[in-house]
C-alpha positions as CSV (number, residue, x, y, z in Angstrom):
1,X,133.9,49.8,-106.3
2,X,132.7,52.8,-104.2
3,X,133.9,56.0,-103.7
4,X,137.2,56.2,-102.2
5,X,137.8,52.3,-102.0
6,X,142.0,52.7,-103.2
7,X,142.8,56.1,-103.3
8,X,141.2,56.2,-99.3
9,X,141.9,52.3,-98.6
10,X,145.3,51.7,-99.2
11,X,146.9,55.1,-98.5
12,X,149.1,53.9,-95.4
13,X,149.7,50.6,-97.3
14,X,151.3,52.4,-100.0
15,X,153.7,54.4,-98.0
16,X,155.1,50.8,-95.9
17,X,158.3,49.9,-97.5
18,X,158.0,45.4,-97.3
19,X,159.4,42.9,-99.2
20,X,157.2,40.3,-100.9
21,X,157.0,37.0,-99.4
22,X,158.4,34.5,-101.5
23,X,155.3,32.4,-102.8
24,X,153.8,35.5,-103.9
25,X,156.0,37.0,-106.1
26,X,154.6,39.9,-108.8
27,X,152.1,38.9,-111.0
28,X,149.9,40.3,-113.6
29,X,147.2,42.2,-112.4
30,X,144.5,40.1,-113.2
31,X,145.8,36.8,-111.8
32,X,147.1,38.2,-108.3
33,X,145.2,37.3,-105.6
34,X,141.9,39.5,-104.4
35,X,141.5,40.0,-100.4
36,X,137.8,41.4,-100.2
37,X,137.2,44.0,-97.3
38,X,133.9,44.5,-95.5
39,X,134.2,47.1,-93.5
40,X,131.2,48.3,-91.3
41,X,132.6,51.7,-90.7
42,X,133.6,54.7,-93.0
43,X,136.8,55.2,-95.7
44,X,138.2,57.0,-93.8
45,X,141.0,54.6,-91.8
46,X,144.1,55.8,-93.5
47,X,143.8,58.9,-91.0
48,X,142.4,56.8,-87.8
49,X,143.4,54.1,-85.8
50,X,141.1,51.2,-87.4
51,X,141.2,47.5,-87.5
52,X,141.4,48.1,-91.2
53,X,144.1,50.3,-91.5
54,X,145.7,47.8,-88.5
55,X,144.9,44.7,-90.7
56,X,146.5,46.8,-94.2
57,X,149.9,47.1,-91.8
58,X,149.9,43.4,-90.9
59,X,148.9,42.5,-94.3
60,X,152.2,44.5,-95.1
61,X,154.2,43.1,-93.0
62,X,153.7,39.3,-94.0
63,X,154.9,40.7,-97.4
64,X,151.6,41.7,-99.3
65,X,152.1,44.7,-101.8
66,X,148.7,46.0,-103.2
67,X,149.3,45.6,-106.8
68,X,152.2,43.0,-107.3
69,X,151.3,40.1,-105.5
70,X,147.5,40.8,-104.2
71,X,144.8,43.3,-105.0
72,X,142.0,44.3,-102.5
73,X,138.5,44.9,-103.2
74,X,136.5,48.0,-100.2
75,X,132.8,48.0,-99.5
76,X,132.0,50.1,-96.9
77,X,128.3,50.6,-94.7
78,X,129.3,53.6,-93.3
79,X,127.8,52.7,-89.8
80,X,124.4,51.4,-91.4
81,X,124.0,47.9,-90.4
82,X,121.2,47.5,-92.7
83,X,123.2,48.3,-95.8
84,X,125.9,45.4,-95.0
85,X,123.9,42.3,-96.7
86,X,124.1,44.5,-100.0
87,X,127.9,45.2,-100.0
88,X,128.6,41.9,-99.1
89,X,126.4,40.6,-101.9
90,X,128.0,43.0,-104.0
91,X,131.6,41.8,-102.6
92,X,130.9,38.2,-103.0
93,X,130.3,39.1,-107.0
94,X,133.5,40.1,-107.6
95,X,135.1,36.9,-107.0
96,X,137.9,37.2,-103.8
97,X,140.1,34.5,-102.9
98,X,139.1,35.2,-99.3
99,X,136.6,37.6,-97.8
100,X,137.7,40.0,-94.0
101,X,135.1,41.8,-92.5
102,X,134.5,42.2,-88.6
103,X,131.6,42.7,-86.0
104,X,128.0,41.0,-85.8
105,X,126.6,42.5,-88.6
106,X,129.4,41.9,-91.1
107,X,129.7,38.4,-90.1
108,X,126.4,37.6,-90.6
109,X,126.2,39.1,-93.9
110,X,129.0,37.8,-94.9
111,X,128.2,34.0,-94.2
112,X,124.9,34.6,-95.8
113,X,126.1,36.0,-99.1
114,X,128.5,33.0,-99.8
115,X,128.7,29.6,-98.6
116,X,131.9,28.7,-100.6
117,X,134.1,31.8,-100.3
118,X,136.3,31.6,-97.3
119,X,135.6,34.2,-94.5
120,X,137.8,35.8,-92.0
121,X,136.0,37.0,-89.2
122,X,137.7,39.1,-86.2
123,X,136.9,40.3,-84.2
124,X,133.5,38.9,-84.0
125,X,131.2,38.6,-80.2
126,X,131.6,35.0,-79.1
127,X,127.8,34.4,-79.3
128,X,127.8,35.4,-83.5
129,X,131.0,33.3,-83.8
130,X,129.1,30.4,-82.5
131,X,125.7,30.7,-84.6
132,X,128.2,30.4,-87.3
133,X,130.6,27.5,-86.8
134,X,129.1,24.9,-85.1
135,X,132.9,23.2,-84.0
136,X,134.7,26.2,-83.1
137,X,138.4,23.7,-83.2
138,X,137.4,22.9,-86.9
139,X,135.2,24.8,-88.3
140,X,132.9,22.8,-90.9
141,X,132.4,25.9,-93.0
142,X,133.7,28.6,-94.8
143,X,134.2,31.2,-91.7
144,X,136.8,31.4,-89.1
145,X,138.5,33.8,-87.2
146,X,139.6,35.4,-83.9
147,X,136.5,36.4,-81.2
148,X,136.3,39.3,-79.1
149,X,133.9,39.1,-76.4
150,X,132.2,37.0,-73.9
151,X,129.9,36.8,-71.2
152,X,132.1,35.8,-68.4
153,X,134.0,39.4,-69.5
154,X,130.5,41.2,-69.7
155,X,130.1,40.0,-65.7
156,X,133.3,41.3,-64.9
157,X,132.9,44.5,-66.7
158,X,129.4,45.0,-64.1
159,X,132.1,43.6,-61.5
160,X,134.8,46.5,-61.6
161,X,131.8,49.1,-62.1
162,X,130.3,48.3,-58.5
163,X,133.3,47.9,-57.0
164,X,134.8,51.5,-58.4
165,X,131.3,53.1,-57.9
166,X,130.2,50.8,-54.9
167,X,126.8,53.7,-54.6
168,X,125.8,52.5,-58.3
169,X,122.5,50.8,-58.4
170,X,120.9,51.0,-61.6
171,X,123.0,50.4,-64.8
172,X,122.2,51.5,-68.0
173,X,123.2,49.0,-71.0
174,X,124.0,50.9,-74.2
175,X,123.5,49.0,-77.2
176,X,122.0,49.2,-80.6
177,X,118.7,46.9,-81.4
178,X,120.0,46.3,-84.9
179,X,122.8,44.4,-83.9
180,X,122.1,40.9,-83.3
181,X,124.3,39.8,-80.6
182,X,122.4,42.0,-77.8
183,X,118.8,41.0,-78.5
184,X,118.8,39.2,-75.1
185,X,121.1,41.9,-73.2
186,X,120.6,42.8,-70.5
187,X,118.9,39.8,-69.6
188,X,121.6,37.4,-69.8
189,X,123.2,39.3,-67.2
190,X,120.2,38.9,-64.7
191,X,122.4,37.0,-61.9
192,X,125.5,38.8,-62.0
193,X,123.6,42.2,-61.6
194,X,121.2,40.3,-58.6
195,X,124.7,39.1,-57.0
196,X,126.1,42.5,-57.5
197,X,122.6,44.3,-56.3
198,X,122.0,46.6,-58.7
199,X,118.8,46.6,-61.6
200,X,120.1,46.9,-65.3
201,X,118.1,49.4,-67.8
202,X,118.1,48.2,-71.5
203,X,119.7,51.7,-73.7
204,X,119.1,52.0,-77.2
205,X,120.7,53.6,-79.9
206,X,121.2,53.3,-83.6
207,X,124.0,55.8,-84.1
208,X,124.9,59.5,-82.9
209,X,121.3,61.3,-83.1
210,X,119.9,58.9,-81.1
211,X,122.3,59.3,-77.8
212,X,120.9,62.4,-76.5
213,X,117.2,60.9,-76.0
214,X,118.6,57.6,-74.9
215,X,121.0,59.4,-71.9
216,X,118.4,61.6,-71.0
217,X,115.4,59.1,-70.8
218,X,117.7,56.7,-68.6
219,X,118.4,59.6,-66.2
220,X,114.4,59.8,-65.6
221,X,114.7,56.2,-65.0
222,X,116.9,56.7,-62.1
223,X,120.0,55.1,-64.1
224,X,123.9,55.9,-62.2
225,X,125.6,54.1,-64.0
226,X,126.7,53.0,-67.3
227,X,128.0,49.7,-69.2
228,X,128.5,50.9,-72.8
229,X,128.7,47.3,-75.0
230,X,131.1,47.5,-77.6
231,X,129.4,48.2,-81.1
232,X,130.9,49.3,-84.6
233,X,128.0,51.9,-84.7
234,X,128.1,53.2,-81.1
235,X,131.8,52.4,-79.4
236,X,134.0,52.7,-82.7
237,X,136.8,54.8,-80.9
238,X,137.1,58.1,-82.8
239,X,133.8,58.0,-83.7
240,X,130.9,60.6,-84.0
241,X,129.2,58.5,-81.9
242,X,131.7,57.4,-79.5
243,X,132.9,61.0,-78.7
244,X,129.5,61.6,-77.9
245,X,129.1,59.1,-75.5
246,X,131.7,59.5,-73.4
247,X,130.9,63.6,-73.5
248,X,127.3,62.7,-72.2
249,X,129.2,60.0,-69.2
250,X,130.7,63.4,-68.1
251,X,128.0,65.4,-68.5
252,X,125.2,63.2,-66.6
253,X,127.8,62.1,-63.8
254,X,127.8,58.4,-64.9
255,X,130.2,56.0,-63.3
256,X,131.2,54.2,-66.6
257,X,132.6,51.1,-68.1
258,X,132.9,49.3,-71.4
259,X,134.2,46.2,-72.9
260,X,135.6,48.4,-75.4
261,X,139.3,48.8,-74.9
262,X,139.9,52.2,-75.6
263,X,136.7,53.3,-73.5
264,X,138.8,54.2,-70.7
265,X,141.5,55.6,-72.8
266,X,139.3,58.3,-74.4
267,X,137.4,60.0,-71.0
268,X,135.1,56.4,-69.9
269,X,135.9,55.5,-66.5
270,X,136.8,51.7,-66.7
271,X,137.1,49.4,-69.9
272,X,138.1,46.0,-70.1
273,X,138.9,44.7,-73.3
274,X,140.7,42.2,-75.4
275,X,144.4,43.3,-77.2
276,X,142.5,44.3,-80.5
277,X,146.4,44.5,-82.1
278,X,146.9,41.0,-81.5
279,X,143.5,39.7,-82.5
280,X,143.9,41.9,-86.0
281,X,147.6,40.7,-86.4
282,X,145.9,37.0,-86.1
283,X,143.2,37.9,-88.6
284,X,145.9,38.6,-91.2
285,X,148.2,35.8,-90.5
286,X,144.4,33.8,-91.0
287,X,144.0,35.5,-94.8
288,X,148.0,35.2,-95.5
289,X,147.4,31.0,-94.7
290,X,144.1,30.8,-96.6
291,X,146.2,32.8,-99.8
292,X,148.6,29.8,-99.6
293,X,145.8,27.1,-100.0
294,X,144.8,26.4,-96.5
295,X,140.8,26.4,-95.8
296,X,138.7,27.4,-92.8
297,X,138.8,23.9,-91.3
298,X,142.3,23.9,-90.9
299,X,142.1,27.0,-88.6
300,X,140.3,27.0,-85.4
301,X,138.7,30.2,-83.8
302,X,140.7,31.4,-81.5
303,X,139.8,33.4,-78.8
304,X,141.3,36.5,-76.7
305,X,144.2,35.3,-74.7
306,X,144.8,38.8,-72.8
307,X,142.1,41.3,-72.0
308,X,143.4,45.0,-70.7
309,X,141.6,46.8,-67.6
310,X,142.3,50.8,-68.7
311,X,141.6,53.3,-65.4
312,X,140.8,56.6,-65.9
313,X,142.2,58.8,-62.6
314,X,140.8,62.0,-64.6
315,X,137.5,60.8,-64.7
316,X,137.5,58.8,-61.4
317,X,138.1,62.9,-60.1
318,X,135.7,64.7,-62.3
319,X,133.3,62.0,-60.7
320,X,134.6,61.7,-56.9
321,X,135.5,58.7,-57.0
322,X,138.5,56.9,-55.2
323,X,139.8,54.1,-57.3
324,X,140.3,51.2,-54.6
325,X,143.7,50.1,-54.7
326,X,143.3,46.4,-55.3
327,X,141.6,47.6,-59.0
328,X,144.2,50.0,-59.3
329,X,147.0,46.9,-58.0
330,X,145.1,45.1,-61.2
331,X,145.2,47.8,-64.1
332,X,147.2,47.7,-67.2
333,X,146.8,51.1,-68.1
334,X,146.3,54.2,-65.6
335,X,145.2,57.0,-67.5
336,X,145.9,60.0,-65.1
């Protein structure tokens, strides 16, 4: 196990006062059940608002207590996508009753270091969901879970953008090559930005040191705009990464938006994204029915049934914008 995986990993859990659930009552340590976590990000969750920390509470709440009646076992990549096929090999070897891990790259490695062990996936971009289960209403598998994104919401995303920032007419697209799921952005989004009239510019970034040059060599393309794509590496809020993002948005005068949800929470201009909360809270009810003997088949993907549209007023000043009222009619959240 590395550094940190208990003593870091299940410091909120211990603190939640919950009564075990009934079928799972204490048992020695080395029969209890194992819940293996692969988490893309750092250790660091107990302090931050995570979807581990989110799935520990929910966990919790269905009646799990680390140590009587389940045990967990912590890998984490620390942002580096390339180091997820190891820790999920190293994982697998440990022998968990059921394997949680979210984003592109964890799903992928995931499903390719075990083809028996079930997999809960969420949230997970529609696209990797589907190069993984083939029957998304039974999956033939081992992997299910909860998905986050699509392209329909990508569209929309643009959408809101021109409509807030109606002078916009070339849009960056922030992304990092590694991940999987964006290999063919922004071309997939070729007639939505014609329809809208504006050119999208392909942005790159592997992590924090790479943002400067990316912001600054879109500028000199003529970019105004920007759709940051949601990314564990990039758009993770609280992030390195993510802080710095939204501080260069400010600082080039960028019209923004995201598909991340807390985007326009933290300083973006716009973000429209799924209820993360809910789709965590379904990920654990999907381990807590896998610990009682159901498998993947017997759950179907399921799919965001309520995205949120967060406007930022502050930023819509900083930037001289007038938020139209019909998107303003439409927001769940008005960050002023």
């Amino acid at each position: 196990m590395r550094r940190g995986d208990v003593a870091l990993g299940l410091a909120g859990l211990a603190s939640l006062s919950v009564l075990p659930i009934g079928s799972l009552d204490a048992q020695q340590p080395d029969k209890l059940p194992k819940v293996a976590i692969l988490e893309p990000g750092t250790p660091d969750y107990a302090d931050k608002p995570s979807n581990i920390r989110d799935l520990l509470a929910a966990l919790a709440d269905l009646g799990y207590v680390d140590g009587q009646n389940v045990t967990f076992e912590f890998r984490f990549a620390e942002h580096a996508l390339e180091r997820l096929p190891g820790l999920a090999a190293e994982v697998v070897a440990t022998k968990p009753d059921v394997l949680y891990t979210y984003s592109s790259g964890g799903a992928r490695a995931a499903a390719a270091a075990t083809k028996t062990i079930p997999i809960v996936v969420a949230p997970v971009n529609e696209g990797t969901m589907a190069s993984l289960v083939s029957d998304f209403a039974h999956p033939a598998g081992n992997v299910t879970g909860l998905t986050l994104n699509s392209l329909k919401q990508h569209e929309k995303c643009l959408q809101l953008l021109k409509e807030v920032a109606p002078k916009v007419t070339r849009v960056g697209v922030l992304l990092n090559p590694l991940n999987p799921v964006w290999q063919n952005y922004p071309d997939v989004l070729a007639d939505a930005a014609r329809a809208l009239e504006v050119a999208l510019v392909r942005m790159e970034a592997h992590g924090t040191a790479d943002l400067d040059h990316a912001f600054a060599a879109a500028k000199a393309q003529g970019v105004d705009g920007l759709f940051a794509l949601s990314d564990s590496t990039l758009t993770a809020a609280q992030t390195p990464a993510y802080e710095r993002i939204v501080e260069l948005t400010a600082s080039f005068r960028l019209p923004s938006v995201s598909d991340e949800t807390d985007f326009g929470r933290e300083g973006g201009l716009l973000s429209l994204g799924p209820d993360f909360s809910a789709i965590i809270r379904g990920a654990a009810r999907y381990v807590h029915r896998i610990l009682q003997g159901a498998k993947p088949s017997e759950l179907p993907v399921e799919h965001p049934s309520k995205f949120t549209l967060a406007v930022n007023l502050k930023a819509a000043e900083q930037l001289g914008l007038t938020i139209p009222p019909s998107v303003l009619l439409g927001a769940d959240e008005v960050i002023e």
